[in-house]
TITORDREN-257975 format. One line per 4 residues: number of its first residue (from 1); their letters; for each residue x, y, z of N, C-alpha, C, O, CB. Coordinates in Angstrom, 3 decimals. Atoms other than C-alpha are relative to their C-alpha. Glycine has a CB too. Layout:
NUM) A) X:Y:Z:X:Y:Z:X:Y:Z:X:Y:Z:X:Y:Z | ...
***
This chain:
1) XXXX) 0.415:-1.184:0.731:35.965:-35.092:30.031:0.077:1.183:0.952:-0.691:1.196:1.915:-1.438:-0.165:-0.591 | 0.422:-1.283:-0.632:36.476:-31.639:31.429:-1.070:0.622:0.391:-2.014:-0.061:0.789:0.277:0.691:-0.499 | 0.817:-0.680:-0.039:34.493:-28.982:31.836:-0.354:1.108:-1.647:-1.408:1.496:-2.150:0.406:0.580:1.301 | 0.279:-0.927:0.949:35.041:-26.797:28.923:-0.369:-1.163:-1.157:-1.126:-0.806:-2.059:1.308:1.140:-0.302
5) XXXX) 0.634:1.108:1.119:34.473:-30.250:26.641:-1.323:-0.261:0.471:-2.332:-0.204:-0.232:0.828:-1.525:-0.133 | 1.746:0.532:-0.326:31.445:-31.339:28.681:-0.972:1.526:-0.104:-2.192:1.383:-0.026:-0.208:-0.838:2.095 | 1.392:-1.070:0.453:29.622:-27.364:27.956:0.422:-0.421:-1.672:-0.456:-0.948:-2.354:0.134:2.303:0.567 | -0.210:-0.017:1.955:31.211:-27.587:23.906:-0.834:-1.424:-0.318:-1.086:-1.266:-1.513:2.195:-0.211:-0.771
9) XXXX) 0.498:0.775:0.012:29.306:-31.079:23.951:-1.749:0.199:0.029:-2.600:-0.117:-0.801:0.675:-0.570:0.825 | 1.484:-0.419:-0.107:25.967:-29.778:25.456:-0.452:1.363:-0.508:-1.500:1.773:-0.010:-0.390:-0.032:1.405 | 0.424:-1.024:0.844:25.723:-26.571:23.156:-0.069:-0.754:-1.721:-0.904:-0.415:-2.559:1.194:1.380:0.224 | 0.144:1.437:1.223:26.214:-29.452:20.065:-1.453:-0.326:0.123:-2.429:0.117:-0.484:1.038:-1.685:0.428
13) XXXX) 1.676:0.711:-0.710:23.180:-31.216:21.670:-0.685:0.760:-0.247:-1.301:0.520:-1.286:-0.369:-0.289:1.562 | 1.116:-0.948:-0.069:21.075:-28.377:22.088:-0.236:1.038:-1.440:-1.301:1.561:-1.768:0.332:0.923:1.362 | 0.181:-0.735:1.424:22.099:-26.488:18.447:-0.776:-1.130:-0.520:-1.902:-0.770:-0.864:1.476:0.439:-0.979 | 0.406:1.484:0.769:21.168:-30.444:16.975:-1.872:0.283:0.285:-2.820:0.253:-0.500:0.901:-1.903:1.094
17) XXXX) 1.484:0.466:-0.371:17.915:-30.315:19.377:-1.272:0.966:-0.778:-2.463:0.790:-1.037:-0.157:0.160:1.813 | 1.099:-1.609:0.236:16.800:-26.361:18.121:-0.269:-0.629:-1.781:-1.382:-0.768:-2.288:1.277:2.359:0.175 | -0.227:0.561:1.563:17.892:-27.805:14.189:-1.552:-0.738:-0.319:-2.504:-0.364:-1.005:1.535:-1.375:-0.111 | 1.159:1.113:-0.385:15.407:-30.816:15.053:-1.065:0.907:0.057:-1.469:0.992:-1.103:0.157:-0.921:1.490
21) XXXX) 1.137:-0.252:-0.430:12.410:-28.804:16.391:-0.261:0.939:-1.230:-1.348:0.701:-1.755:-0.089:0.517:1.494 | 0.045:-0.949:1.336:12.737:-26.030:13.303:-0.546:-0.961:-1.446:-1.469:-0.753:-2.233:1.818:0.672:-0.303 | 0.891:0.967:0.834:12.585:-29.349:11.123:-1.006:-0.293:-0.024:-1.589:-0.122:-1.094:0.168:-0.867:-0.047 | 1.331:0.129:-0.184:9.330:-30.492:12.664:-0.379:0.640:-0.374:-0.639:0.400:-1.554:-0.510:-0.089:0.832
25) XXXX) 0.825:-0.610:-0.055:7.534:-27.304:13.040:-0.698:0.194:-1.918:-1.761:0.674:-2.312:0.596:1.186:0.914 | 0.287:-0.693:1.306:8.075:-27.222:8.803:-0.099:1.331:-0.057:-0.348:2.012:0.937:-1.100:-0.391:-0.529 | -0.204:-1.633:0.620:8.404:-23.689:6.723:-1.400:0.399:0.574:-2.494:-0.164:0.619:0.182:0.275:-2.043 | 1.030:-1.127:-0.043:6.502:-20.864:7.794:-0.666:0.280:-0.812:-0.117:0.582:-1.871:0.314:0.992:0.196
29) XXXX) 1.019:-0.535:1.073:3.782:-20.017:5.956:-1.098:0.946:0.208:-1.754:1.346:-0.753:-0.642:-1.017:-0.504 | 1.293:-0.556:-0.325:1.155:-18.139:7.675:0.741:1.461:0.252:-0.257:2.155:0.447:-0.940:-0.804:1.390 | -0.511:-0.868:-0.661:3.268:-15.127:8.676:-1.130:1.412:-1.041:-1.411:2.491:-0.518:1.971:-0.145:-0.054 | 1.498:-0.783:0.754:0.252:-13.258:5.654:-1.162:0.094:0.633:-1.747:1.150:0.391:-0.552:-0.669:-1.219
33) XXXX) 1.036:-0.126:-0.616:-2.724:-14.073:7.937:-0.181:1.112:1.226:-1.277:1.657:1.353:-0.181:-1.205:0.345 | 0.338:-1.326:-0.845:-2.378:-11.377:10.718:-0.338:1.133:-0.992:-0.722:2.146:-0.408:1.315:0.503:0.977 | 0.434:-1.303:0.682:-3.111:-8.845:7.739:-1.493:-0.428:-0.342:-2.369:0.365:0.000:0.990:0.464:-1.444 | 1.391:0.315:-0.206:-6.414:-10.895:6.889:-0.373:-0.916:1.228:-0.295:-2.144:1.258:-0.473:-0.633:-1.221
37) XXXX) 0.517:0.717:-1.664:-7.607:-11.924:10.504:-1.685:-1.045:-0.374:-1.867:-2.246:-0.173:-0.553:1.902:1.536 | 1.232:0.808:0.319:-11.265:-12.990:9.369:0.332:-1.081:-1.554:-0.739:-1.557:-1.931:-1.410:1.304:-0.273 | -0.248:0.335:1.525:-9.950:-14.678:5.734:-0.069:-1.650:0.441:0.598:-2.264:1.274:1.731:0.705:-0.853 | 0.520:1.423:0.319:-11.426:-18.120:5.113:0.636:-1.032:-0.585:1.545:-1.321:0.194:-0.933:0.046:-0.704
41) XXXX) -0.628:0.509:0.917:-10.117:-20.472:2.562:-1.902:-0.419:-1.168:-2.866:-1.158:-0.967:1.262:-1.507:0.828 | 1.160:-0.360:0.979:-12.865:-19.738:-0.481:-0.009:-1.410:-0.390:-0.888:-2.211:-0.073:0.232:1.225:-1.300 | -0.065:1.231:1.045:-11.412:-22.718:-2.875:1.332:0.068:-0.390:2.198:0.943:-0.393:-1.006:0.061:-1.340 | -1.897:0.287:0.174:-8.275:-24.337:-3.835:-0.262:-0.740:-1.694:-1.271:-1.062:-2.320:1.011:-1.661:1.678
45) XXXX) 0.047:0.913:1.958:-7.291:-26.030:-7.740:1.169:0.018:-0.241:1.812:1.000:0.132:-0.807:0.813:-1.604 | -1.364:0.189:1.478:-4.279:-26.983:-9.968:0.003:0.345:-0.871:-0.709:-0.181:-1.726:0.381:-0.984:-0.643 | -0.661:-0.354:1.389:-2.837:-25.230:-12.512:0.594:-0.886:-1.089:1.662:-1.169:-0.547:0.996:0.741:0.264 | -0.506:1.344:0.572:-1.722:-27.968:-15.128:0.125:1.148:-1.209:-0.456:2.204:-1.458:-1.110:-1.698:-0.107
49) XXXX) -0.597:-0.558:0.952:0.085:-27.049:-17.915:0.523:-1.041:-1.909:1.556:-1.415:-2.466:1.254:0.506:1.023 | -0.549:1.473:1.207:-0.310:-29.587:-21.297:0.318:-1.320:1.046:1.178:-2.137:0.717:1.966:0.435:-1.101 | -0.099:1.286:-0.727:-0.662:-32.344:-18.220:1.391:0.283:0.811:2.378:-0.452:0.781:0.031:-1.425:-1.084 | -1.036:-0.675:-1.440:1.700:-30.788:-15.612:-0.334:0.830:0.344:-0.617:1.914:-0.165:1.329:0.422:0.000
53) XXXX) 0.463:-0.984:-0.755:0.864:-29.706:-12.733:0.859:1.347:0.698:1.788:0.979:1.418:-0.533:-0.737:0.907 | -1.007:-0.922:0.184:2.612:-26.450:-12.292:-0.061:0.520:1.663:0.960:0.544:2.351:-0.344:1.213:-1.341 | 0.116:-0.198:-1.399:1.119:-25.336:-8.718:-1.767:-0.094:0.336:-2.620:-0.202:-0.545:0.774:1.581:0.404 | 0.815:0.414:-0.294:-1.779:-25.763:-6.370:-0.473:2.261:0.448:0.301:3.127:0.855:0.288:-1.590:1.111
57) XXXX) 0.487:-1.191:-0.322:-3.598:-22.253:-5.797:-1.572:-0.088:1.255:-2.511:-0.870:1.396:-0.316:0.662:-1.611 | 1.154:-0.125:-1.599:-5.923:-21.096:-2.346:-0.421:1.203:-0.374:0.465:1.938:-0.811:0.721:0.065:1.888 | 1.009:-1.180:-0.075:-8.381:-18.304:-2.611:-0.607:0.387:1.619:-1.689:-0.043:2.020:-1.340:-0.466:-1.024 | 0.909:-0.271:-1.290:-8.860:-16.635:1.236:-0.467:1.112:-0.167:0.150:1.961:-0.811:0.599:-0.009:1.338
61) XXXX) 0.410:-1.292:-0.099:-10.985:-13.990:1.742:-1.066:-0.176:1.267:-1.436:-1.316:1.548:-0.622:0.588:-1.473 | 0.733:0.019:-1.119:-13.336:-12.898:4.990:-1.437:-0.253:-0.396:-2.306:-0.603:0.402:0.191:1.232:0.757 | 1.246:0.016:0.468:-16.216:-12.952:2.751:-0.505:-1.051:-1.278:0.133:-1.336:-2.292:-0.161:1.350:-0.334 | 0.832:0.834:1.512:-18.432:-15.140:0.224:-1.037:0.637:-0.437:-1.927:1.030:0.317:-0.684:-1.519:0.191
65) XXXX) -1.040:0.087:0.874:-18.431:-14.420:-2.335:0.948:1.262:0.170:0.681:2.361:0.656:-0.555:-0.146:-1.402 | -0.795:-1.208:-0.508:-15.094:-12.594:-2.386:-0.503:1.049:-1.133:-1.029:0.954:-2.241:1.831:-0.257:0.062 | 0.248:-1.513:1.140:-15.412:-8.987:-3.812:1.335:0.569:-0.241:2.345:0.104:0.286:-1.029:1.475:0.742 | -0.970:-0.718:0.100:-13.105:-6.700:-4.945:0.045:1.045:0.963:1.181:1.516:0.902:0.061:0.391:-1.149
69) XXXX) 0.471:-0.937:-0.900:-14.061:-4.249:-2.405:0.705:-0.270:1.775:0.872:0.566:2.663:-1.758:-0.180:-0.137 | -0.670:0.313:-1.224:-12.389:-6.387:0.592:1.474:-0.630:-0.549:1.604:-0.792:-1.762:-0.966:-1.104:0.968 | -1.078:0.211:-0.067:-8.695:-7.590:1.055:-0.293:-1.728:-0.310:-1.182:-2.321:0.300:0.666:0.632:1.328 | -0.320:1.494:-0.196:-7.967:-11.359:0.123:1.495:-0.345:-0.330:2.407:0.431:-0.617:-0.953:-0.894:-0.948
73) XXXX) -1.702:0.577:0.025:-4.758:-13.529:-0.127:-0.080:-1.092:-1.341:-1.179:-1.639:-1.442:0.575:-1.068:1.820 | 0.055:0.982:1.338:-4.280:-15.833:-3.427:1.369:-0.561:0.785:2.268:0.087:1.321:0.116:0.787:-1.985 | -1.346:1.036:-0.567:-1.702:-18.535:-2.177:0.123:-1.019:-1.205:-0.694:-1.741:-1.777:-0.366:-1.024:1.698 | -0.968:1.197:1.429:0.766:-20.511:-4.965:0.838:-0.931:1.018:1.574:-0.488:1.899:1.583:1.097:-1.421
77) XXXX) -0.953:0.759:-0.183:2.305:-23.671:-4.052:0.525:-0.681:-1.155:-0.161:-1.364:-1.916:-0.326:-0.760:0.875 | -0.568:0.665:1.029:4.832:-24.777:-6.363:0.305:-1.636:-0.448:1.041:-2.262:0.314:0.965:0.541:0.080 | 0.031:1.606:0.352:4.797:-28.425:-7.855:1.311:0.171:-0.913:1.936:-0.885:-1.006:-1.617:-0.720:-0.931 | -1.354:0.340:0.956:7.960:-27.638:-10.339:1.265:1.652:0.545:1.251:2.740:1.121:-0.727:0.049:-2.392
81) XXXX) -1.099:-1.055:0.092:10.856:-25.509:-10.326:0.109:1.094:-1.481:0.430:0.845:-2.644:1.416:-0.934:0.116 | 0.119:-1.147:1.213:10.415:-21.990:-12.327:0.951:0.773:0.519:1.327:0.745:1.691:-1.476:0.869:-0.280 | -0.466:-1.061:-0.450:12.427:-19.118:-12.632:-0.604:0.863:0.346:-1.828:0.984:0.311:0.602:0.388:-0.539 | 1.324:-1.491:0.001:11.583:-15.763:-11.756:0.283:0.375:-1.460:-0.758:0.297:-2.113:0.364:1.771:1.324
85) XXXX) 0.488:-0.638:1.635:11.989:-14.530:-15.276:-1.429:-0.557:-0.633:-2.402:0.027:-1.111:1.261:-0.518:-1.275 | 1.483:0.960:0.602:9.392:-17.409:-16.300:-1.257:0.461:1.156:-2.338:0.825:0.693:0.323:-2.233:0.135 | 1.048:-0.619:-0.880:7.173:-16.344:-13.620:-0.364:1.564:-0.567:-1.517:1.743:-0.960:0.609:0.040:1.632 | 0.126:-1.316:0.249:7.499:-12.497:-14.481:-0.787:-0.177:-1.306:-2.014:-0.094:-1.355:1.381:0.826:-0.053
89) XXXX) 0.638:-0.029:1.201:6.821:-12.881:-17.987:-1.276:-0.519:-0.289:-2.078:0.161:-0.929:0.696:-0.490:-0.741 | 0.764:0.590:0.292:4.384:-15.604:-17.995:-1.087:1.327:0.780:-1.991:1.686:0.026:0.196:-1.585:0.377 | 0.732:-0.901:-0.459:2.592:-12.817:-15.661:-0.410:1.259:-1.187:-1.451:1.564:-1.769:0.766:0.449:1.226 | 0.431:-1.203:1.403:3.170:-9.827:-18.254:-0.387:-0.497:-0.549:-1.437:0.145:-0.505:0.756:0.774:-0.897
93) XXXX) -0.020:0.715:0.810:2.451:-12.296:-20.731:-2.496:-0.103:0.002:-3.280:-0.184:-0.944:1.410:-1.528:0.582 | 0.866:0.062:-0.152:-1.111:-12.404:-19.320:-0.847:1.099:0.110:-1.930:1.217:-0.463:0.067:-0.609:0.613 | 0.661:-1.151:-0.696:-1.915:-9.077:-17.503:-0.310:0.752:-1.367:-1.407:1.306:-1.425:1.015:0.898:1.216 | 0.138:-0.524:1.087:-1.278:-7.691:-21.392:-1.524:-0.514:-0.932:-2.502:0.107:-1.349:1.355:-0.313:-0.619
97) XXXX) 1.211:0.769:0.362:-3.616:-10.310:-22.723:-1.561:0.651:0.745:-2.542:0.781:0.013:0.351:-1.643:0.549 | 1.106:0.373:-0.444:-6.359:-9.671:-20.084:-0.175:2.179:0.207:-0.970:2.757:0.947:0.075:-1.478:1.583 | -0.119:-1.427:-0.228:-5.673:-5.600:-20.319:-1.209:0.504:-0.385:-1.422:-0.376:-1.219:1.107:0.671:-0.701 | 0.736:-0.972:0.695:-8.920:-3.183:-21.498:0.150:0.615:-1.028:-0.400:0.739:-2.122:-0.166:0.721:0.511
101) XXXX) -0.660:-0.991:1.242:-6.744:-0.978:-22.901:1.666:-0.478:0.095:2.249:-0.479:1.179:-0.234:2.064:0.390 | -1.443:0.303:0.062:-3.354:-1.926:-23.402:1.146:0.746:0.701:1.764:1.665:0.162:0.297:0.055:-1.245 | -1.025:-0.932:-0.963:-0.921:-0.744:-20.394:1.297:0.640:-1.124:1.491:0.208:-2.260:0.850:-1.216:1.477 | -0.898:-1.005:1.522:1.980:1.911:-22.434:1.387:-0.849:0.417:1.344:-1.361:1.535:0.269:2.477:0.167
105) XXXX) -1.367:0.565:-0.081:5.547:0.362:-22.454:0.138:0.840:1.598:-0.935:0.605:2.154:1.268:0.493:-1.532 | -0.566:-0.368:-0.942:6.907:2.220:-19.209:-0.871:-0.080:1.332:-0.412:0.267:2.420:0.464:1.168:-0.345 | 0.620:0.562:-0.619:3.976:1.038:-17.452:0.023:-1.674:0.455:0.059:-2.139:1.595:-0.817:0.412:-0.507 | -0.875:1.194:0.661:4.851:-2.298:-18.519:1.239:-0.101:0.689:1.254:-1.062:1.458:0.345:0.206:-1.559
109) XXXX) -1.776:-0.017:-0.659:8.686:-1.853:-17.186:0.158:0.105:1.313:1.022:-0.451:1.991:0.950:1.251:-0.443 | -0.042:-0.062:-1.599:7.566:-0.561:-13.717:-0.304:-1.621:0.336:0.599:-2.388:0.671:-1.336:1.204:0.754 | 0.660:0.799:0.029:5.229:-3.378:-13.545:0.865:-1.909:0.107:0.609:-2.919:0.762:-0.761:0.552:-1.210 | -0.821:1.284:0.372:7.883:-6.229:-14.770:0.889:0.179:1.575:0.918:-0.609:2.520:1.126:0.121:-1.813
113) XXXX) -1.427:-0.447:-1.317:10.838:-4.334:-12.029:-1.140:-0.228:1.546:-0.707:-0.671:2.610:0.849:2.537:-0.194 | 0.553:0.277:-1.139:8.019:-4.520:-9.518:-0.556:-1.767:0.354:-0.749:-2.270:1.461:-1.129:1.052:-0.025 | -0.260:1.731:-0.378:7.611:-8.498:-9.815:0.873:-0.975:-0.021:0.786:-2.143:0.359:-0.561:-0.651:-0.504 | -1.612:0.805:-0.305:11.324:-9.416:-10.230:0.390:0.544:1.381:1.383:0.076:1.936:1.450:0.477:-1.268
117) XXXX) -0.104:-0.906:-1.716:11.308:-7.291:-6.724:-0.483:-1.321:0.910:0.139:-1.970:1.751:-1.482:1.765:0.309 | 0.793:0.798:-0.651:8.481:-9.559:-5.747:0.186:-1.609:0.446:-0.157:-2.185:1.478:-0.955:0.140:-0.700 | -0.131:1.456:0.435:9.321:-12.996:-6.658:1.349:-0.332:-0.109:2.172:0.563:-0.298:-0.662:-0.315:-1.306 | -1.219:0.879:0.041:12.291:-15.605:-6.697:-0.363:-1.075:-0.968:-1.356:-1.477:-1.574:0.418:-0.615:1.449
121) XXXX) 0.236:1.755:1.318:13.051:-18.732:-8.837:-0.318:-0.787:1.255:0.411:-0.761:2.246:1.926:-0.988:-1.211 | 0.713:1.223:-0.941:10.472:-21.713:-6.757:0.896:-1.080:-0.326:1.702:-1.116:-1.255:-1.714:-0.468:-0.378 | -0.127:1.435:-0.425:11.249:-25.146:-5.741:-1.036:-0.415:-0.022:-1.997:0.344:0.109:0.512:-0.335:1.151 | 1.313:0.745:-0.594:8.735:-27.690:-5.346:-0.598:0.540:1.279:0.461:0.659:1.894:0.320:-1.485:0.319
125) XXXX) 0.460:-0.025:-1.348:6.833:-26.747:-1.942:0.557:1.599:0.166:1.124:1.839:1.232:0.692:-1.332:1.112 | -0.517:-1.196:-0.198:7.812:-23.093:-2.339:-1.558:0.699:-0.002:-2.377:0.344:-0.851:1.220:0.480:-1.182 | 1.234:-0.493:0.183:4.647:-20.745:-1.364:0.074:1.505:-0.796:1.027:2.055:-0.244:-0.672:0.045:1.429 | 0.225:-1.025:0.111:4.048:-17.438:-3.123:-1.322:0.609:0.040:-2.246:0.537:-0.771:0.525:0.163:-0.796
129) XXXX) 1.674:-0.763:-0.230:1.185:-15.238:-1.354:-0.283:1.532:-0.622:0.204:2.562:-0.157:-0.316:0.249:1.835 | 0.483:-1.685:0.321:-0.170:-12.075:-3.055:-1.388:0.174:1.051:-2.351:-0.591:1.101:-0.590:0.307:-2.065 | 1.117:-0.472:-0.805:-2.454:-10.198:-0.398:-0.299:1.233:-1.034:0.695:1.815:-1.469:0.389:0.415:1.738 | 1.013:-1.083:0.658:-4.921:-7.485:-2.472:-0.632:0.940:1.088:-1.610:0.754:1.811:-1.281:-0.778:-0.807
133) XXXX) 0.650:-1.082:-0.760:-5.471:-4.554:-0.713:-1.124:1.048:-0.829:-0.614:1.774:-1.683:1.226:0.859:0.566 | 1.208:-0.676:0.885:-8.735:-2.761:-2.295:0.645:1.812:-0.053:0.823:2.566:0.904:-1.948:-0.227:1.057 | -0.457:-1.477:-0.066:-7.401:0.796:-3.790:1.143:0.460:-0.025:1.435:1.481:-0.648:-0.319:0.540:0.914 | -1.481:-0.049:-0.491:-3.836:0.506:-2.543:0.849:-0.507:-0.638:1.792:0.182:-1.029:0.255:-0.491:1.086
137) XXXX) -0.916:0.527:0.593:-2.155:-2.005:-4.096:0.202:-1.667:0.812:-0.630:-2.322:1.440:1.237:1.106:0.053 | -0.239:1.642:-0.723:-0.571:-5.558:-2.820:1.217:-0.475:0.816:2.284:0.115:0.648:0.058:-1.076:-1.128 | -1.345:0.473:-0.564:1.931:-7.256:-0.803:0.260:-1.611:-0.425:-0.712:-2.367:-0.408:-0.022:0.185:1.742 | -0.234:1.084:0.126:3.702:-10.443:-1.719:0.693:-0.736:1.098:1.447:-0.134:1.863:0.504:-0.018:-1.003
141) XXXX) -0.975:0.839:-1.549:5.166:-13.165:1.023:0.734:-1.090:-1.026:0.294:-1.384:-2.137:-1.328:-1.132:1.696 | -0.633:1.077:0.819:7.521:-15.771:-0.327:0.267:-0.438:1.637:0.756:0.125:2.617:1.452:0.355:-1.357 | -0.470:1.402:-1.220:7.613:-19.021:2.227:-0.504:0.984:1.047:-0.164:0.687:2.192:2.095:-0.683:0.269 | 0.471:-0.474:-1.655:5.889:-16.436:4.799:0.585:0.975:-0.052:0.187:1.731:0.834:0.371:-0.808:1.397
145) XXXX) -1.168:-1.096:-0.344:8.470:-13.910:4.463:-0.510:0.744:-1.145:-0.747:0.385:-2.299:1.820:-0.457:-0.018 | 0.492:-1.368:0.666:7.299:-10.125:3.534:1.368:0.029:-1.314:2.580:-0.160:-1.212:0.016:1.668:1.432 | -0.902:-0.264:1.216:8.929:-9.594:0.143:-0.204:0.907:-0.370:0.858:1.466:-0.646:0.036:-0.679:-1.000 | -0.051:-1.160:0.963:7.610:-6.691:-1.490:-1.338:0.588:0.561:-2.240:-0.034:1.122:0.045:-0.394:-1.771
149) XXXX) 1.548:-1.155:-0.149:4.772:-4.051:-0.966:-0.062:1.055:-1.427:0.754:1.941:-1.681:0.206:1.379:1.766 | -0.014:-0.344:0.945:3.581:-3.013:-4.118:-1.226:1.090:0.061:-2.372:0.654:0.168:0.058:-1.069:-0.825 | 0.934:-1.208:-0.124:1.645:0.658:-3.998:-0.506:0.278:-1.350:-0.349:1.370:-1.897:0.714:1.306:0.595 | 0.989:-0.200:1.442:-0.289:0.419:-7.172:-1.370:-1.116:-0.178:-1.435:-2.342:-0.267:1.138:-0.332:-1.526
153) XXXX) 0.944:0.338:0.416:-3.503:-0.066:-7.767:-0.043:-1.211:-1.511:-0.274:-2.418:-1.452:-0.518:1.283:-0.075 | 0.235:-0.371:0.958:-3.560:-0.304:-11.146:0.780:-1.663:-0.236:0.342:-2.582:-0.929:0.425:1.576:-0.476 | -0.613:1.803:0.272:-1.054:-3.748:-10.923:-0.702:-0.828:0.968:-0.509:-2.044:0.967:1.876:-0.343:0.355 | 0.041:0.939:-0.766:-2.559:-4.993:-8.397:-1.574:-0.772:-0.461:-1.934:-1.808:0.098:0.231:0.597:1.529
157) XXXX) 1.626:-0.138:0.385:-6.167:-5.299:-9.772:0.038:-0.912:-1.668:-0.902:-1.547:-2.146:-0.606:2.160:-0.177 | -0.103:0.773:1.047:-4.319:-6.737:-13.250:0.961:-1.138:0.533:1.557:-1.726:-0.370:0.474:0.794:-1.246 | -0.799:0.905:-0.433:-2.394:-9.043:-11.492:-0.658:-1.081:0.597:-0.270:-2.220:0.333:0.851:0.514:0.773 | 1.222:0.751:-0.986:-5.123:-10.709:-9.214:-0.678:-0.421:-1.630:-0.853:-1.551:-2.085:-1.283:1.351:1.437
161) XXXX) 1.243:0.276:1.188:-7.199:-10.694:-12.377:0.339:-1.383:-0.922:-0.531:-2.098:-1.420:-0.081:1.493:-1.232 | 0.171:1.592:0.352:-5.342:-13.916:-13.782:-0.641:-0.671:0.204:-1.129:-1.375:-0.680:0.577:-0.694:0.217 | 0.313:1.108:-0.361:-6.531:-15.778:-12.269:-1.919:0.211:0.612:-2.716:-0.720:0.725:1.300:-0.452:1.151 | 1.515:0.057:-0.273:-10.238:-14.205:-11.103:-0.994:0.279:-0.878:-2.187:0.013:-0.733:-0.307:0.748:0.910
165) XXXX) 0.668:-0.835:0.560:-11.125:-12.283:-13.902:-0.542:-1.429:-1.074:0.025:-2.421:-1.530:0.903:1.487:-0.557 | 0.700:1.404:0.820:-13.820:-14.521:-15.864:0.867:-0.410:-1.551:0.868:-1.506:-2.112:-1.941:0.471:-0.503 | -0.607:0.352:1.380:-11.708:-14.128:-19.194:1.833:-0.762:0.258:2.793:-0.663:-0.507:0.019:1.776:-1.030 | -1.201:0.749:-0.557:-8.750:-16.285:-17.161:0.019:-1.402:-1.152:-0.954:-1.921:-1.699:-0.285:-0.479:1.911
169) XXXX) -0.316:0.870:0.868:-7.053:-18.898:-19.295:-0.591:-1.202:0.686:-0.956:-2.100:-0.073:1.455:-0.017:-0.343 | 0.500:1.382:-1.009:-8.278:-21.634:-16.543:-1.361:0.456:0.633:-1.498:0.792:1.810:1.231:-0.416:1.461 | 1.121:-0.583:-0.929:-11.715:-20.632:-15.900:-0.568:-1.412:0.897:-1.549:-1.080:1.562:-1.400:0.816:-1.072 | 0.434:0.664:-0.725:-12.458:-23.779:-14.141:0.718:-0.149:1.779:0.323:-0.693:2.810:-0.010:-1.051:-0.865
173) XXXX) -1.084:0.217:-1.096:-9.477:-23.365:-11.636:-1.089:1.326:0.651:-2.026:1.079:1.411:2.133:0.267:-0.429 | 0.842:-0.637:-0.300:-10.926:-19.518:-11.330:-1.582:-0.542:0.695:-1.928:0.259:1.564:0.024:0.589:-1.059 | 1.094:0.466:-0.781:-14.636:-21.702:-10.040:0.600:-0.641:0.974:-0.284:-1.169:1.647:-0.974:-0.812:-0.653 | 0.147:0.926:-0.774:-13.114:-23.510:-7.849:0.876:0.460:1.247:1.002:-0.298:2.208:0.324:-1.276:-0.669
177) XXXX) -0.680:-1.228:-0.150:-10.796:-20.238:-6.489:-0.947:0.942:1.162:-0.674:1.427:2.260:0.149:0.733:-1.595 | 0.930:-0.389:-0.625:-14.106:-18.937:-5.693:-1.295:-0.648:0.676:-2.246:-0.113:1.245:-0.217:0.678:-0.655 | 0.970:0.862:-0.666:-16.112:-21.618:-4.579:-0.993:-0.119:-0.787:-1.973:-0.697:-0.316:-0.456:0.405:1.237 | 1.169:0.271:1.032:-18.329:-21.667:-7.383:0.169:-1.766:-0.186:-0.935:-2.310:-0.185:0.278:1.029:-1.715
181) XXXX) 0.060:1.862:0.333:-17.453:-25.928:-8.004:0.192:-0.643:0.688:0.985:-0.076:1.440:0.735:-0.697:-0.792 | -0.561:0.899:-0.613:-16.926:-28.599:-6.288:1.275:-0.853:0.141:2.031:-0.963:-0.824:-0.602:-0.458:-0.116 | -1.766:0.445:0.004:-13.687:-30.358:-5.258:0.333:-0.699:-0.824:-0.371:-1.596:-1.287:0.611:-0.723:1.078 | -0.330:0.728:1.165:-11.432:-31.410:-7.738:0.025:-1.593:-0.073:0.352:-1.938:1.062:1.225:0.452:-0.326
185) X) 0.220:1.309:0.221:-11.779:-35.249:-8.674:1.735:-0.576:0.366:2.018:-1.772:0.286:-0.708:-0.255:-1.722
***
């Protein structure tokens, strides 16, 4: 073996070895926690859907009980494969439902363009984090990776609210989100 075969041999090796160690370490996921430094893990639950489980949801926040008043992170892990359309909608689909007053169509349109921004079609083991900034608005991470920064209040407060606001389609997931229940069976 030469020289220029015996380095093209040991840059093989060593791409194989970096491949390898990237496998171990598994997907990034935390790359959301330097924005909440004190953030806990409140309560975790399954979403099930007619007996499918659709994803596993985490509630962090620095405080108990969380408020609206501080920053927390809502973390989705996916158990099935959705699109983003089915994601988007099933979202509008709710935020409309759980509205006061009924957001106006072009509120509505930002709102939709700002979570097809946000979001991708999941895999199994795919994470999507919404961080809640109090006032400001939210940022989403997909697998760890900054996706979107969303400067509205106004979505970010009906968006979170799926899932916290007491009139949530899963109010038992919501207790257990916030630590109000005990672990699931």
């Amino acid at each position: 073996m030469n020289v220029a075969d015996s380095k093209r041999c040991f840059g093989h090796r060593l791409s194989r070895c970096w491949l390898f160690a990237l496998l171990l370490a598994g997907p990034c996921w935390a790359d959301w926690r330097p924005a909440l430094p004190d953030g806990r893990l409140l309560g975790s639950g399954d979403f099930t859907w007619f007996g499918v489980s659709l994803y596993t949801a985490r509630l962090w926040s620095p405080g108990m009980p969380m408020t609206w008043d501080q920053p927390f992170a809502l973390e989705l892990v996916y158990h099935r494969a959705l699109s983003r359309d089915a994601l988007v909608e099933a979202s509008l689909k709710e935020m409309r439902r759980m509205a006061k007053a009924r957001p106006d169509e072009p509120t509505l349109q930002r709102w939709s363009s700002e979570m097809r921004d946000a979001f991708v079609d999941v895999r199994p083991g795919m994470r999507i984090t919404g961080l809640y900034h109090p006032g400001k608005g939210c940022t989403f991470f997909v697998d760890g990776q900054l996706r979107r920064r969303v400067e509205d209040p106004a979505f970010a407060r009906a968006f979170f609210d799926i899932w916290l606001d007491p009139r949530t389609r899963d109010k038992e997931l919501r207790q257990r989100l916030l630590g109000m229940a005990g672990p699931a069976e």
